[in-house]
PDB file of N, H, CA, C and O in Angstrom:
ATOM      1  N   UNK A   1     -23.956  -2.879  23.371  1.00  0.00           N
ATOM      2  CA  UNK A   1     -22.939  -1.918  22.971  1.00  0.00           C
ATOM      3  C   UNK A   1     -22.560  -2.155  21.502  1.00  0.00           C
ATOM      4  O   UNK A   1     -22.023  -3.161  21.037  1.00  0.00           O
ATOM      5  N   UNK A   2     -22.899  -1.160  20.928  1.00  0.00           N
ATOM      6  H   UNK A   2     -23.335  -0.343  21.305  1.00  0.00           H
ATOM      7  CA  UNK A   2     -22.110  -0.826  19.211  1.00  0.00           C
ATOM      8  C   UNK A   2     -20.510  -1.186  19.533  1.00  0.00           C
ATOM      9  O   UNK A   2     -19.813  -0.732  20.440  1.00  0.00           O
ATOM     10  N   UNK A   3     -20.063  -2.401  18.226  1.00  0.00           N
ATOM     11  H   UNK A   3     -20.629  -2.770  17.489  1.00  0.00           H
ATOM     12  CA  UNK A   3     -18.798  -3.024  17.992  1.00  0.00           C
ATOM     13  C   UNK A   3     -18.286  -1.711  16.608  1.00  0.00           C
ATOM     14  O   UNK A   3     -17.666  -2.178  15.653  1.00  0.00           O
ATOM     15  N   UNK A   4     -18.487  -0.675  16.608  1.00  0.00           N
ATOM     16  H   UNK A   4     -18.990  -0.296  17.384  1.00  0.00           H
ATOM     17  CA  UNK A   4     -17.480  -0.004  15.218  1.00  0.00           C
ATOM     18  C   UNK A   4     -16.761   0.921  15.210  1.00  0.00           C
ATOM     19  O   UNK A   4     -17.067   1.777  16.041  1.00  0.00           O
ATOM     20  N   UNK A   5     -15.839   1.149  14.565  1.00  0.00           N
ATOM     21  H   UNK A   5     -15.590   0.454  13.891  1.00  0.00           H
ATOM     22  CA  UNK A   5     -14.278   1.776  14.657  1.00  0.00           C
ATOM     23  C   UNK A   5     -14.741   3.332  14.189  1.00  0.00           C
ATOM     24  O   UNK A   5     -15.487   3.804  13.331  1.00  0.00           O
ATOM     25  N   UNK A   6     -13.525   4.050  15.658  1.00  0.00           N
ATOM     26  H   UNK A   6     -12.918   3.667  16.354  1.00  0.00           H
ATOM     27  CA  UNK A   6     -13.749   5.676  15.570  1.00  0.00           C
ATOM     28  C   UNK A   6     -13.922   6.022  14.288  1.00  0.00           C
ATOM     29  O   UNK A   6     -14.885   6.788  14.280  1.00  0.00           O
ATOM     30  N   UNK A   7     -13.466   5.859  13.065  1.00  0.00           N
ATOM     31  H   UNK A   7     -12.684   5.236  13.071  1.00  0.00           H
ATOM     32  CA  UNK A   7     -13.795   6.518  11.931  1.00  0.00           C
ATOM     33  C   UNK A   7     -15.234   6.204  11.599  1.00  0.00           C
ATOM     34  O   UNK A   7     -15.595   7.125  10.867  1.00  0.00           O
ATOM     35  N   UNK A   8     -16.114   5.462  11.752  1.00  0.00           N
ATOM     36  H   UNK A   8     -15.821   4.714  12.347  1.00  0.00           H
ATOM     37  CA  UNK A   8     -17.224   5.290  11.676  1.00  0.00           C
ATOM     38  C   UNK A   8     -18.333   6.887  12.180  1.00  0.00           C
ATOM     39  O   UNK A   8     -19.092   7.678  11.618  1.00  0.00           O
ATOM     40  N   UNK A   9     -17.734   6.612  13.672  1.00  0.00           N
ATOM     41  H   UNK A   9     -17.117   5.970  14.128  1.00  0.00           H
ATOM     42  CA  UNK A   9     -18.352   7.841  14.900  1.00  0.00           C
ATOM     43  C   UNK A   9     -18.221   9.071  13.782  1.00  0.00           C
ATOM     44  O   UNK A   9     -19.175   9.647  13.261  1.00  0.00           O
ATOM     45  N   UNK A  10     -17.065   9.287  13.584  1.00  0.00           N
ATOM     46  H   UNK A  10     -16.289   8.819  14.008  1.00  0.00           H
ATOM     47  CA  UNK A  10     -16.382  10.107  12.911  1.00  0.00           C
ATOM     48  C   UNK A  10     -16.937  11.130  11.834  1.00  0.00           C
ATOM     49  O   UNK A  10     -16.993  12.358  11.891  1.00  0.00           O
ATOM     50  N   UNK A  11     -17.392  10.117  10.682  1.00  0.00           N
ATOM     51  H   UNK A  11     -17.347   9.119  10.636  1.00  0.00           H
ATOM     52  CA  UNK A  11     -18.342  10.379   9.496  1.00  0.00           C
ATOM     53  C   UNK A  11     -19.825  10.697  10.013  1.00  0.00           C
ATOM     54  O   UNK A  11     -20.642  10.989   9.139  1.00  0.00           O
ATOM     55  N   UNK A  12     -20.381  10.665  11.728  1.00  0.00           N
ATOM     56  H   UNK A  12     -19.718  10.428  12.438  1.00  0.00           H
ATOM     57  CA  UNK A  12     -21.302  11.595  11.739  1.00  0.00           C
ATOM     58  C   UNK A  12     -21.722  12.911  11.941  1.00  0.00           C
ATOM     59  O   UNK A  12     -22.785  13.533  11.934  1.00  0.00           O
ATOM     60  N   UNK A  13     -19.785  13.266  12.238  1.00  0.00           N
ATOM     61  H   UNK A  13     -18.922  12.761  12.244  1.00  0.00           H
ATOM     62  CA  UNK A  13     -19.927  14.579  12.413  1.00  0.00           C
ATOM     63  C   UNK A  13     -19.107  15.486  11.024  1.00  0.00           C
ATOM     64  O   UNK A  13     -18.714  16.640  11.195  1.00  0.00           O
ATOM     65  N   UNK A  14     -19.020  15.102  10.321  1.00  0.00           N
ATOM     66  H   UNK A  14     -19.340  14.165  10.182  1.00  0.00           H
ATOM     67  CA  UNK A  14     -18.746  15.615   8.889  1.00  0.00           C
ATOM     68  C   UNK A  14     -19.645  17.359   8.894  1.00  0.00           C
ATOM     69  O   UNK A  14     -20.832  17.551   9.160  1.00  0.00           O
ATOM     70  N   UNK A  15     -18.799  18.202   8.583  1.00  0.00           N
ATOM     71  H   UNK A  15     -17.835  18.046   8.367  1.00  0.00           H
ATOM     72  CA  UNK A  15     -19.181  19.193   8.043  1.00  0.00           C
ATOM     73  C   UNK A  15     -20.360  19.798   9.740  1.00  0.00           C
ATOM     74  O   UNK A  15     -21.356  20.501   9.571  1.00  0.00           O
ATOM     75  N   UNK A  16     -20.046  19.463  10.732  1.00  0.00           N
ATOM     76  H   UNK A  16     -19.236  18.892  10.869  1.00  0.00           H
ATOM     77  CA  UNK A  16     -20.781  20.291  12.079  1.00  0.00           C
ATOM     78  C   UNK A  16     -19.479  21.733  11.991  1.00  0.00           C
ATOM     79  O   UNK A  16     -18.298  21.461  11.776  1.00  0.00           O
ATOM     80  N   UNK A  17     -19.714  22.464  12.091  1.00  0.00           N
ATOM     81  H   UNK A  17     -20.674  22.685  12.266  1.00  0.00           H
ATOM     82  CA  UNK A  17     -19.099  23.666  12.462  1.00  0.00           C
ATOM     83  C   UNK A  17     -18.429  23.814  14.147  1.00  0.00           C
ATOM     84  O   UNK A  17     -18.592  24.751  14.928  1.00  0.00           O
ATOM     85  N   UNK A  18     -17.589  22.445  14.362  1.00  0.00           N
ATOM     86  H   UNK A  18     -17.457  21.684  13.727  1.00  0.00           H
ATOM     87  CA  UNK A  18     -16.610  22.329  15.498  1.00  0.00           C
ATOM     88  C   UNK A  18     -15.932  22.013  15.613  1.00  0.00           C
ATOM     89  O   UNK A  18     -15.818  21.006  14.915  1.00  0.00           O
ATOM     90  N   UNK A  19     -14.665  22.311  16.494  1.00  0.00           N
ATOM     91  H   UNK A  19     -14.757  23.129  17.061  1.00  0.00           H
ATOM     92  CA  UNK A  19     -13.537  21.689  16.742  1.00  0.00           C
ATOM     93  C   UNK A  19     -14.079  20.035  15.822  1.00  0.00           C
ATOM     94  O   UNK A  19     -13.888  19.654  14.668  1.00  0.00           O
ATOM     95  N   UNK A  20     -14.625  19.560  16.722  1.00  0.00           N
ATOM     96  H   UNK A  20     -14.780  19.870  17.660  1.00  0.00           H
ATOM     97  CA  UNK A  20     -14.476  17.679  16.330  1.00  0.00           C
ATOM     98  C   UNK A  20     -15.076  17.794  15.495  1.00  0.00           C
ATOM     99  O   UNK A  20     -15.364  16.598  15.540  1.00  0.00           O
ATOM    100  N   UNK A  21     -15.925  18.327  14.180  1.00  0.00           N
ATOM    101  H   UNK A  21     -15.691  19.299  14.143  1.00  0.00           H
ATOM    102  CA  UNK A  21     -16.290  18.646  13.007  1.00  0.00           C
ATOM    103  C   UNK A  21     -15.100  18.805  12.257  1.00  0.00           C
ATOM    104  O   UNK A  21     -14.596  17.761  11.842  1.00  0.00           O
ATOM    105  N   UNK A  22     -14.453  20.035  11.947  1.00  0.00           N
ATOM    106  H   UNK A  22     -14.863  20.883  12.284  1.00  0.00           H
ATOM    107  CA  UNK A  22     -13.023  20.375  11.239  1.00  0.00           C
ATOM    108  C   UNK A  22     -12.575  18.902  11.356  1.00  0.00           C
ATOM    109  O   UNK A  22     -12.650  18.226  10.330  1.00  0.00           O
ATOM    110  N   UNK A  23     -12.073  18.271  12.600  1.00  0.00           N
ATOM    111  H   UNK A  23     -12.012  18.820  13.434  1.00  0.00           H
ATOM    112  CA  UNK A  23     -11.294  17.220  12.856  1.00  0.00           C
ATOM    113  C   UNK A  23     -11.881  16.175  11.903  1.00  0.00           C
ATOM    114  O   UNK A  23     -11.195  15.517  11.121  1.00  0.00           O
ATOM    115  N   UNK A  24     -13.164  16.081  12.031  1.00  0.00           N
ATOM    116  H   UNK A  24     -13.722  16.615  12.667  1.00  0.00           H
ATOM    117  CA  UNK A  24     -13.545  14.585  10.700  1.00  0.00           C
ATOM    118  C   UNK A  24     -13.118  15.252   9.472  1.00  0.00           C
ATOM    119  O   UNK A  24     -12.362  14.545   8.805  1.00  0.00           O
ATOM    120  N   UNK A  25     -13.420  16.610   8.880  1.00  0.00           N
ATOM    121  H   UNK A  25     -14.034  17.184   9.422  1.00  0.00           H
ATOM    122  CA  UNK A  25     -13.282  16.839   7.979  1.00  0.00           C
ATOM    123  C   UNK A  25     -11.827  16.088   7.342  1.00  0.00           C
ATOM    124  O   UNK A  25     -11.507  15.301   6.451  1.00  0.00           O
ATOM    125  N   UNK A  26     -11.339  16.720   8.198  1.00  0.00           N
ATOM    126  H   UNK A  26     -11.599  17.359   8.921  1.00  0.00           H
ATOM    127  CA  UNK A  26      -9.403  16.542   8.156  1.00  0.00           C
ATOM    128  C   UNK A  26      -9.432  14.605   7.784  1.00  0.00           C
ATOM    129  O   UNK A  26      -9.016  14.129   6.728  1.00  0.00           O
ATOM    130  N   UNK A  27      -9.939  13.900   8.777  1.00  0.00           N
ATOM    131  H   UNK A  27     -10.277  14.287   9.635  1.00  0.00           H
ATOM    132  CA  UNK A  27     -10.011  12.451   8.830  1.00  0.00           C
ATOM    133  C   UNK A  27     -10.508  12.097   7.197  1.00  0.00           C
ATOM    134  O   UNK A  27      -9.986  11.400   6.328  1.00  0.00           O
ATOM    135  N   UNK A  28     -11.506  12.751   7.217  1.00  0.00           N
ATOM    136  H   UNK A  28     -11.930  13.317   7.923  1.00  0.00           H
ATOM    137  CA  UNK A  28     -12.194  11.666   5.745  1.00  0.00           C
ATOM    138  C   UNK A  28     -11.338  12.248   4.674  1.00  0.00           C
ATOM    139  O   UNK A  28     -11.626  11.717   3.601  1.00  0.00           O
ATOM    140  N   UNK A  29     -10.473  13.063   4.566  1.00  0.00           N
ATOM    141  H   UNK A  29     -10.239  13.494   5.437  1.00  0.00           H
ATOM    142  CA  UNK A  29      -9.848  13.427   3.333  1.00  0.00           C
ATOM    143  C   UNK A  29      -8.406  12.854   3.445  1.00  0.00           C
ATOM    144  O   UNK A  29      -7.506  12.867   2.605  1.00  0.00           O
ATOM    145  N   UNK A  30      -8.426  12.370   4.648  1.00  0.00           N
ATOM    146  H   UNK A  30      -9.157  12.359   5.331  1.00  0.00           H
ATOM    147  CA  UNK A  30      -6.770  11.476   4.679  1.00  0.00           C
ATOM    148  C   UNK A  30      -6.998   9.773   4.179  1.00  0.00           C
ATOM    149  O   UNK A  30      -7.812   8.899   4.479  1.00  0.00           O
ATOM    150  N   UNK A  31      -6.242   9.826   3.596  1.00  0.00           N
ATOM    151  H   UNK A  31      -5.581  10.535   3.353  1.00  0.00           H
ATOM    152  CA  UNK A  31      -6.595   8.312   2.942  1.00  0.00           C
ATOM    153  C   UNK A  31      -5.584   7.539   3.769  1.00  0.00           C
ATOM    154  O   UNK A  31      -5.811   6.338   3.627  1.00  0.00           O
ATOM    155  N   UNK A  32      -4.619   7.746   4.528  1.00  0.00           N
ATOM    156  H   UNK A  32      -4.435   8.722   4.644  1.00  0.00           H
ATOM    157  CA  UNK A  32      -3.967   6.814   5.396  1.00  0.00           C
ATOM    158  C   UNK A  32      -4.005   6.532   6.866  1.00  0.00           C
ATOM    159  O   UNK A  32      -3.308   5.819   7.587  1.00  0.00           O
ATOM    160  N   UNK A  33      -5.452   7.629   7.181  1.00  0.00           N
ATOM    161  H   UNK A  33      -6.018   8.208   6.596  1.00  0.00           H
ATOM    162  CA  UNK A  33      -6.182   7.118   8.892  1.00  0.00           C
ATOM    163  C   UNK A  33      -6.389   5.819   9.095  1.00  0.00           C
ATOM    164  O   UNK A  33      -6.743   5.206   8.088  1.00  0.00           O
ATOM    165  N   UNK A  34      -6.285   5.233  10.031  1.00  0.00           N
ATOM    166  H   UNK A  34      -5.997   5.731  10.849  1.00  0.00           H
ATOM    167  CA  UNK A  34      -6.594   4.296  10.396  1.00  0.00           C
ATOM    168  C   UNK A  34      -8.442   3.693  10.615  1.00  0.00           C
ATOM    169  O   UNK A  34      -9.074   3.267  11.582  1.00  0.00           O
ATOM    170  N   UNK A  35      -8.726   3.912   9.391  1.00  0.00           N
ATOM    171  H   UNK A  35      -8.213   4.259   8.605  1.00  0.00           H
ATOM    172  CA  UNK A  35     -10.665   3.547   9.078  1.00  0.00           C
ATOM    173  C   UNK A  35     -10.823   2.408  10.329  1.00  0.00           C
ATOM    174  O   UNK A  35     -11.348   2.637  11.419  1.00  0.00           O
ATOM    175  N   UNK A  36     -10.365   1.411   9.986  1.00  0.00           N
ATOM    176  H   UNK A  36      -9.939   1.225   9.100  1.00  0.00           H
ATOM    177  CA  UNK A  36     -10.971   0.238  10.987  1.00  0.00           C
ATOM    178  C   UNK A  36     -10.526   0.194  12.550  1.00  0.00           C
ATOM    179  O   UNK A  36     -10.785  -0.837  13.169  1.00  0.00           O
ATOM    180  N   UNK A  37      -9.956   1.122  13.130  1.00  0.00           N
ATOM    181  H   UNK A  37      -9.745   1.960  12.626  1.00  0.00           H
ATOM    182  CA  UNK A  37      -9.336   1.242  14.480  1.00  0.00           C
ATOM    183  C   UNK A  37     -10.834   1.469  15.381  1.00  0.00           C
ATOM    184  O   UNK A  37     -11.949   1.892  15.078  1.00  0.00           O
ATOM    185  N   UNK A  38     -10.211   0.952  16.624  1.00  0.00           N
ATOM    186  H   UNK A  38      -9.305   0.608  16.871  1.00  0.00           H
ATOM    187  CA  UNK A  38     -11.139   1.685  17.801  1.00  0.00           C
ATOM    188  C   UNK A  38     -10.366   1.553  19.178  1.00  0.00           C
ATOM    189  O   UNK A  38     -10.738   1.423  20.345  1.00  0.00           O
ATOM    190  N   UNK A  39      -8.977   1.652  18.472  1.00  0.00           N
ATOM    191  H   UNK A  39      -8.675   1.757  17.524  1.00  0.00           H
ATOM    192  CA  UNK A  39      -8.122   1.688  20.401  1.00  0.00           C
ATOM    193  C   UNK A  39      -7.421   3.099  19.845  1.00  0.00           C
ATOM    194  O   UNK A  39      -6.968   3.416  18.745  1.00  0.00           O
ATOM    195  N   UNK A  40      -7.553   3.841  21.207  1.00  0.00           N
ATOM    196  H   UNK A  40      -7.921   3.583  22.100  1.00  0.00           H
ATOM    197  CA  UNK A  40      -7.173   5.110  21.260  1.00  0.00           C
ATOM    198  C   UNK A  40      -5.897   5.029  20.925  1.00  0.00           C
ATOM    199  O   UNK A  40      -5.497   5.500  19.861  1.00  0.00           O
ATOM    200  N   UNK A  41      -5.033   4.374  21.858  1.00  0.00           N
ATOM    201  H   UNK A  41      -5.357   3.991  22.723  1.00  0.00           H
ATOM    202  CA  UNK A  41      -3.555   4.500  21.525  1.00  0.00           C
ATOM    203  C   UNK A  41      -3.332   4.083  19.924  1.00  0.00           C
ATOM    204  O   UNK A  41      -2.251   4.291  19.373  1.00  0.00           O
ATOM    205  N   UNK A  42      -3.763   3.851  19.661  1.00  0.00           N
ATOM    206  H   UNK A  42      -4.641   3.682  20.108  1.00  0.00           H
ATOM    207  CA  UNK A  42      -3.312   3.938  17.682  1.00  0.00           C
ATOM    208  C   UNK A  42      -3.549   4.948  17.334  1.00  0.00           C
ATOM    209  O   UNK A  42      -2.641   5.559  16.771  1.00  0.00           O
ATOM    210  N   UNK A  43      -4.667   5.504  17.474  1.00  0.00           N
ATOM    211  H   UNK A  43      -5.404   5.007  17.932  1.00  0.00           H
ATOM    212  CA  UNK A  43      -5.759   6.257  16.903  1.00  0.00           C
ATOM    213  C   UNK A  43      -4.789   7.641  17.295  1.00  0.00           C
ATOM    214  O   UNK A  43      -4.370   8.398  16.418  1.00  0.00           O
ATOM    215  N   UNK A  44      -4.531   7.818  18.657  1.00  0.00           N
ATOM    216  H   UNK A  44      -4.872   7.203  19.369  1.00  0.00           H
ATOM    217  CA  UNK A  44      -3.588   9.208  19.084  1.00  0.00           C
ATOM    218  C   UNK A  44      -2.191   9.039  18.128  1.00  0.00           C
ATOM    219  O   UNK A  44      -1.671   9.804  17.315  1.00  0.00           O
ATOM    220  N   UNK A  45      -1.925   8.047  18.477  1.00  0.00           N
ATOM    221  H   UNK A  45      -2.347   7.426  19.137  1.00  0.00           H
ATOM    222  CA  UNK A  45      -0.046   7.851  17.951  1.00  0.00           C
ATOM    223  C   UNK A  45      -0.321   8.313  16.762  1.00  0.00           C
ATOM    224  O   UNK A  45       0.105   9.446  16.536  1.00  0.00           O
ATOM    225  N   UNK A  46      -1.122   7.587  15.615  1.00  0.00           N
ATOM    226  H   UNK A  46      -1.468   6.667  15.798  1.00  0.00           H
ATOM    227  CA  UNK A  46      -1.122   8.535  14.127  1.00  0.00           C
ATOM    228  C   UNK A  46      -1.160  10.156  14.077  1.00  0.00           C
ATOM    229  O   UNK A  46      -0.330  10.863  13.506  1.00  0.00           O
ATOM    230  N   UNK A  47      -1.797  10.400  14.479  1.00  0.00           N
ATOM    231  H   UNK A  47      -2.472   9.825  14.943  1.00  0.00           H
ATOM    232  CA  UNK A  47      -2.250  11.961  14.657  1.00  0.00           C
ATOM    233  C   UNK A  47      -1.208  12.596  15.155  1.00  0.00           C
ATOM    234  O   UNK A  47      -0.962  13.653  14.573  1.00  0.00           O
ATOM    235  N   UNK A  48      -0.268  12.224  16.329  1.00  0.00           N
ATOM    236  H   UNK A  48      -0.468  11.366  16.802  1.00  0.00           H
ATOM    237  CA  UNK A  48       0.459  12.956  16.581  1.00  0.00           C
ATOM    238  C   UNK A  48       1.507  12.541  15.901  1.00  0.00           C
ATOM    239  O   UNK A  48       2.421  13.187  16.413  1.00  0.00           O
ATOM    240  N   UNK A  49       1.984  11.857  15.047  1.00  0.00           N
ATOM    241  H   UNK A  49       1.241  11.332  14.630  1.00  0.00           H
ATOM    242  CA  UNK A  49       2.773  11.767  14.076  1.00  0.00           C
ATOM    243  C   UNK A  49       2.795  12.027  12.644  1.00  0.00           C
ATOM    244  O   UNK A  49       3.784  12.114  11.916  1.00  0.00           O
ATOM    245  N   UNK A  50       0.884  12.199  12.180  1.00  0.00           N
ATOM    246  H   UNK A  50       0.080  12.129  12.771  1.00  0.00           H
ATOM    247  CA  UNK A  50       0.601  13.092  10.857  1.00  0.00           C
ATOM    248  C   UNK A  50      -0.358  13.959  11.425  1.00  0.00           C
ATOM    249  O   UNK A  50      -1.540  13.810  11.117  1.00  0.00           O
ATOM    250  N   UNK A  51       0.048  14.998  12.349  1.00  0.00           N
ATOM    251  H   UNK A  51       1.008  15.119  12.599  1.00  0.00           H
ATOM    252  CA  UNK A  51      -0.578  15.993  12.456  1.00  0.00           C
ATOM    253  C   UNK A  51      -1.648  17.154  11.315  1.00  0.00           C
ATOM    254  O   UNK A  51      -1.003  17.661  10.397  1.00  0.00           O
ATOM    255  N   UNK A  52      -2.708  17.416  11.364  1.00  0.00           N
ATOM    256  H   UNK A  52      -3.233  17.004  12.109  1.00  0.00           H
ATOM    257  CA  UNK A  52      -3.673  18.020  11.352  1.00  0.00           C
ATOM    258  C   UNK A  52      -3.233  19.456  11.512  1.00  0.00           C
ATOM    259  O   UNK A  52      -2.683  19.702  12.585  1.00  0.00           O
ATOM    260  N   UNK A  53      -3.347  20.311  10.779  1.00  0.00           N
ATOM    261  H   UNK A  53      -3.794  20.111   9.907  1.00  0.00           H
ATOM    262  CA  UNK A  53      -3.489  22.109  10.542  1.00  0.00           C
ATOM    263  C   UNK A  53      -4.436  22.367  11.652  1.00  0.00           C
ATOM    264  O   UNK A  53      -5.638  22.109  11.576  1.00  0.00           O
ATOM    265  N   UNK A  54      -3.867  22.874  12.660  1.00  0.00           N
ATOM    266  H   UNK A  54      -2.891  23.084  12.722  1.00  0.00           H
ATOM    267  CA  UNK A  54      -4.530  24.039  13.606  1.00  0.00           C
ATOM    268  C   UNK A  54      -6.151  23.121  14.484  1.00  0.00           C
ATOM    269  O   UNK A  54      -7.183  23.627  14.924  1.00  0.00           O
ATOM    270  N   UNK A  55      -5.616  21.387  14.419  1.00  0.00           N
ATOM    271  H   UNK A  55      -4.778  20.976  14.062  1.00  0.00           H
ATOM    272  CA  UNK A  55      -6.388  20.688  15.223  1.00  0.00           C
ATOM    273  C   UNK A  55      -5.434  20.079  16.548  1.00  0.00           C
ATOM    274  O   UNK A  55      -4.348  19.524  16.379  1.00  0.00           O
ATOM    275  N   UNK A  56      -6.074  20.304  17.881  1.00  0.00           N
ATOM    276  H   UNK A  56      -6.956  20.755  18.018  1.00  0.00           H
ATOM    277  CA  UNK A  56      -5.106  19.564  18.648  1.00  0.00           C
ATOM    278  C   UNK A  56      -5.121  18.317  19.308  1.00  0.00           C
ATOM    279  O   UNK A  56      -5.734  17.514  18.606  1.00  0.00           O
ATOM    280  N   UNK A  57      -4.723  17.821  20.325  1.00  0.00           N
ATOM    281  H   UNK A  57      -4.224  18.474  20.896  1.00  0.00           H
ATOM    282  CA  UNK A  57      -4.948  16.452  20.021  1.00  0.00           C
ATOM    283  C   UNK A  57      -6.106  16.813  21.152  1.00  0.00           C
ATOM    284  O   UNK A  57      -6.927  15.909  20.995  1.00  0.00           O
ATOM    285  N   UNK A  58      -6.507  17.530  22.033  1.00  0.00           N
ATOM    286  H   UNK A  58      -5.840  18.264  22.160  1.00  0.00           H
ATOM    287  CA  UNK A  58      -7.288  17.626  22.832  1.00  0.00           C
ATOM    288  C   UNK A  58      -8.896  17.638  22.314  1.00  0.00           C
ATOM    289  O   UNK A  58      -9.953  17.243  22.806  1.00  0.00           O
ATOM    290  N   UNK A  59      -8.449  18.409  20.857  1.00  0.00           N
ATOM    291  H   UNK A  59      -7.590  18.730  20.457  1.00  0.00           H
ATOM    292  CA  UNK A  59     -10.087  17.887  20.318  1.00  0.00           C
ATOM    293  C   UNK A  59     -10.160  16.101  19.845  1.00  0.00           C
ATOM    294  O   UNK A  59     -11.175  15.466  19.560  1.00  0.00           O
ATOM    295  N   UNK A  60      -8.590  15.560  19.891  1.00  0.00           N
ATOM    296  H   UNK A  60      -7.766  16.076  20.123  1.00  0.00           H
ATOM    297  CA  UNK A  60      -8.973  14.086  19.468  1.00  0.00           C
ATOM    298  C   UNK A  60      -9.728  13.559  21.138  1.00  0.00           C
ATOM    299  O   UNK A  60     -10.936  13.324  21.173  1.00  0.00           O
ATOM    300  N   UNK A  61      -9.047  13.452  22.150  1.00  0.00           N
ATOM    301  H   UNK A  61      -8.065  13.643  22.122  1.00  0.00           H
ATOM    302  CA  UNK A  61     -10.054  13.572  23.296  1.00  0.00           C
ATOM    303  C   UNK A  61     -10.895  13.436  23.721  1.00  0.00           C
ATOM    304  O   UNK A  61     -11.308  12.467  24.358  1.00  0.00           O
ATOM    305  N   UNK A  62     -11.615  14.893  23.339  1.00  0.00           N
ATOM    306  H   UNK A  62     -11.280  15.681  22.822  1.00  0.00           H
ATOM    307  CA  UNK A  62     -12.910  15.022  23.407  1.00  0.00           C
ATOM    308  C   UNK A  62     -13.949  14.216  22.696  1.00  0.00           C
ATOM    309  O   UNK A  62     -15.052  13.847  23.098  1.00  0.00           O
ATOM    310  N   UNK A  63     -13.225  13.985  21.310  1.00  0.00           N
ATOM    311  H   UNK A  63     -12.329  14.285  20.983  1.00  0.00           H
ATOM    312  CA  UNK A  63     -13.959  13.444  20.073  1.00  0.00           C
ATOM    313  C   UNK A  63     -14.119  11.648  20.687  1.00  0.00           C
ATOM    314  O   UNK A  63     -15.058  10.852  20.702  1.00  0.00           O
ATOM    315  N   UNK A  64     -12.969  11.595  21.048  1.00  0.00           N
ATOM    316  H   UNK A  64     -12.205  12.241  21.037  1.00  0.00           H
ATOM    317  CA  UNK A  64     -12.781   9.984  21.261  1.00  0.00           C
ATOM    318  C   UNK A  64     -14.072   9.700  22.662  1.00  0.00           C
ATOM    319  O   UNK A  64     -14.848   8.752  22.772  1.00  0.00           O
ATOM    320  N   UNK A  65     -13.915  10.810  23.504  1.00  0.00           N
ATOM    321  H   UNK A  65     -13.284  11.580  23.415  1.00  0.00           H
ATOM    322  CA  UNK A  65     -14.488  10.688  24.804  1.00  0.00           C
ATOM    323  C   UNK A  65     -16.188  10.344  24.094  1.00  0.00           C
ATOM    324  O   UNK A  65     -16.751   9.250  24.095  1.00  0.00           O
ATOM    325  N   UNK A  66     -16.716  11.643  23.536  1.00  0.00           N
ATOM    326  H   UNK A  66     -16.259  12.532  23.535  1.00  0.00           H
ATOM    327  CA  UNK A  66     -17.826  10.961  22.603  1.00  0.00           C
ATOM    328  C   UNK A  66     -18.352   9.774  21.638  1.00  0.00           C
ATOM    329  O   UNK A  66     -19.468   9.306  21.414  1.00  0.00           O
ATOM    330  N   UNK A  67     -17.069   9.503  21.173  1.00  0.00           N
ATOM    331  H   UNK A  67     -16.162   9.883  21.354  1.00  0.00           H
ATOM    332  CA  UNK A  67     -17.290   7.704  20.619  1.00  0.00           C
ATOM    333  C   UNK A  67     -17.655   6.848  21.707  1.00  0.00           C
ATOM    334  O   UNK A  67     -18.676   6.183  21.532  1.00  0.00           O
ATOM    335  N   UNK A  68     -16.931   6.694  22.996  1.00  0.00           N
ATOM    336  H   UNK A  68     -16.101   7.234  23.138  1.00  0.00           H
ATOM    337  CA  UNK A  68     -17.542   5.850  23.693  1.00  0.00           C
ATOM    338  C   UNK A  68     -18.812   5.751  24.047  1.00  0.00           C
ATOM    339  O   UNK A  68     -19.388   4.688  24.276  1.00  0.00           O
ATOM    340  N   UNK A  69     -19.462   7.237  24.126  1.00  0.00           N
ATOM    341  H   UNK A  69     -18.994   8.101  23.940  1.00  0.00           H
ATOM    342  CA  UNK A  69     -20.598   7.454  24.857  1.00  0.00           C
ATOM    343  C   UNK A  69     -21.475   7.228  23.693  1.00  0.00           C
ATOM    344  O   UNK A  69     -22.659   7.025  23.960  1.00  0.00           O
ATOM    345  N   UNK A  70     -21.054   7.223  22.215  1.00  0.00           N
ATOM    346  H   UNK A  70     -20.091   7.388  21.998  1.00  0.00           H
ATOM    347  CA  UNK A  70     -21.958   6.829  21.443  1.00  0.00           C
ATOM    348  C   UNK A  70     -21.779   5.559  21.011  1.00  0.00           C
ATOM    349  O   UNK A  70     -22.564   5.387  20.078  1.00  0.00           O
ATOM    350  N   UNK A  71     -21.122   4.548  21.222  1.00  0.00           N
ATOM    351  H   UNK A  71     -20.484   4.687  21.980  1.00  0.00           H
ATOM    352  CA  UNK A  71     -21.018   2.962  21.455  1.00  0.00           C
ATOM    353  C   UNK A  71     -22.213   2.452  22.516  1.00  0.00           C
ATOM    354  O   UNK A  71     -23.020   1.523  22.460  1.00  0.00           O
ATOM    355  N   UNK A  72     -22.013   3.237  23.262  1.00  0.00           N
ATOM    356  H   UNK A  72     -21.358   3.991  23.308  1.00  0.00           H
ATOM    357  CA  UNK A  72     -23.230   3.008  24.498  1.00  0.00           C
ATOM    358  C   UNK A  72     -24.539   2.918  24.214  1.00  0.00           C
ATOM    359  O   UNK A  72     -25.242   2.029  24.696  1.00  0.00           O
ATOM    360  N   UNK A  73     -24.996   3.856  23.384  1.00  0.00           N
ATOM    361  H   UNK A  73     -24.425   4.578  22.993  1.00  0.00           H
ATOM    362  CA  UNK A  73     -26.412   4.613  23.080  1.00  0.00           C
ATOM    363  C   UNK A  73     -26.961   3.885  22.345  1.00  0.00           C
ATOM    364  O   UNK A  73     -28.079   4.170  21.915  1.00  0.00           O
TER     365      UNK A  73
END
């Protein structure tokens, strides 16, 4: 199993035309995300406290649900 933090996952979906696409976009242009995290509960608590333009947390979710499965792979 891959040891590296959701913002990692993150930067491979840069510029995909999706919900969790927009969402990295949003991530790599914030300079106060949490880069080195990989526990959800941080990772949610920021977000829903510096919320994202017209992203919800359900695409964080989904997005997060896919980090695991790509830790796996």
């Amino acid at each position: 199993m891959k040891e590296r933090p959701y913002y990692q996952y993150m930067k491979t979906q840069l510029g995909t035309k999706t919900d969790i696409g927009n969402l990295a976009d949003h991530i790599a242009d914030d300079m106060s995300f949490p880069k080195y995290s990989n526990n959800y509960d941080e990772i949610s608590d920021y977000l829903e406290k510096n919320p994202y333009l017209n992203i919800s947390l359900d695409t964080f979710d989904e997005s997060f649900s896919n980090y695991t499965e790509w830790l796996q792979s």
